[in-house]
N, C-alpha and C positions, 0 to 999 in steps of 0.2 A: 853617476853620482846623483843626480836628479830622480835616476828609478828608488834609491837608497832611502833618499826622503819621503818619497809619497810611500812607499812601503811604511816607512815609521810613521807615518801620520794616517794609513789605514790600523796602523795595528791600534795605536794612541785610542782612534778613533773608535774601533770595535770593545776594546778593555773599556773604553769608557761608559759605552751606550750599553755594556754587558754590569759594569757597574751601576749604573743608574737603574737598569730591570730589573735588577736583585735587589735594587735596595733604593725604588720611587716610594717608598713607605712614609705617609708622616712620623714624626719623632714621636716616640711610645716611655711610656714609666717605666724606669731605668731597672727598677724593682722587681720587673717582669724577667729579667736576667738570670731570677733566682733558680741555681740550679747548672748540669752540666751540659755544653756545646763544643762541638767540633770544630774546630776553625777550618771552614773549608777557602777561605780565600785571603790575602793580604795582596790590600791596595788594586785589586780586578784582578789580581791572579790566581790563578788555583795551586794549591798546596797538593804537593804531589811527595810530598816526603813518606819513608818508611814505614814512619812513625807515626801517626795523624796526629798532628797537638791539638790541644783541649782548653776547655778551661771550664772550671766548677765556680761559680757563685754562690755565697752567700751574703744574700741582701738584707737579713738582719743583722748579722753581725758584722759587715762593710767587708766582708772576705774576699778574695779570690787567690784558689791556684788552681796548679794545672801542668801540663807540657809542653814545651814551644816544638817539640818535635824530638829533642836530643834529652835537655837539660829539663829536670822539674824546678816551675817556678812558686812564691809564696810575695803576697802583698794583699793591700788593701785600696779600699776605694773609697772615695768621696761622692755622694749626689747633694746638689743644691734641691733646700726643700722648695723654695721659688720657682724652681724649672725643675718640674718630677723627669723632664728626660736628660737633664744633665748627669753628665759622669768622667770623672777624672780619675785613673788608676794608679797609684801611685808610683815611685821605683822598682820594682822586683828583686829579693834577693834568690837567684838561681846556683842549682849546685854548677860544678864545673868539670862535666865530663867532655872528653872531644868525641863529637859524632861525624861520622860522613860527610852530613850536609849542615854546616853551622850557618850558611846563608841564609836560609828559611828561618833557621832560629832568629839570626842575628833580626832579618826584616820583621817579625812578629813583634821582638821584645822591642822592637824603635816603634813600629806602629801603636801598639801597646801605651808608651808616652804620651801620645798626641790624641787620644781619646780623648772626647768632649762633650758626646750625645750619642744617644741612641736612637733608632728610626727603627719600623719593624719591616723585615723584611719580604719578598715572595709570595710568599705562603704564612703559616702560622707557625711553624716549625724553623723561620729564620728572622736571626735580627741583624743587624748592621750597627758596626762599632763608628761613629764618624767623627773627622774631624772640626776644628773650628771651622772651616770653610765648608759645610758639610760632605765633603767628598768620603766614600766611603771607604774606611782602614781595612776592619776585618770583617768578613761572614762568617757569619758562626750560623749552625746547625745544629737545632736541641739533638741529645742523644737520647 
């Protein structure tokens, strides 16, 4: 039982230090969003679906959709102008087809809620979707 735990607390441990390396970034202008990414990860995981979900911005018109992987989604976003990295995305309305894997969907479109700020990722080519406590939701990958 004991080996069970330190297993779970090296993996806890590695997702996390693998979160933090993709996404040590200070918080970046939300607005730099603008435009389409691959969600390569939710919550330190990597999206390993059929499908690769997506998501298209636009930052002028407070837009986003995209694919969680199965279903296409459509909503909007908020930024405070006080905090250029703030961002809250609103509810989703998604069509309702059943896929395969509706787990990965399901986890995107909850992570997806809890956005709060943005931080830039990696490279230049990555941002991080993060929550109030800054931990990091989603990685995305400009396409």
């Amino acid at each position: 039982m004991k080996v069970k735990k330190i297993f779970a607390y090296a993996m806890s441990l590695t997702l996390l230090v693998g979160g933090l390396a993709a996404c040590g970034g200070a918080k970046t202008d939300a607005k730099s969003l603008d435009g389409k990414w691959t969600i390569v990860e939710v919550r330190g995981e990597k999206v390993t679906a059929e499908r690769q979900p997506n998501m298209a911005f636009d930052m002028t018109e407070l837009k986003l959709h995209g694919n969680a992987g199965c279903n296409i989604f459509n909503t909007s976003v908020v930024i405070d102008p006080a905090d250029v990295s703030s961002l809250r995305i609103n509810q989703a309305a998604t069509t309702m087809m059943a896929c395969p894997d509706m787990e990965t969907e399901g986890k995107i479109l909850q992570a997806m809620q809890e956005v709060r700020s943005v931080k830039a990722g990696a490279s230049e080519n990555e941002m991080c979707l993060v929550g109030e406590d800054g931990a990091t939701l989603l990685l995305l990958e400009k396409e």
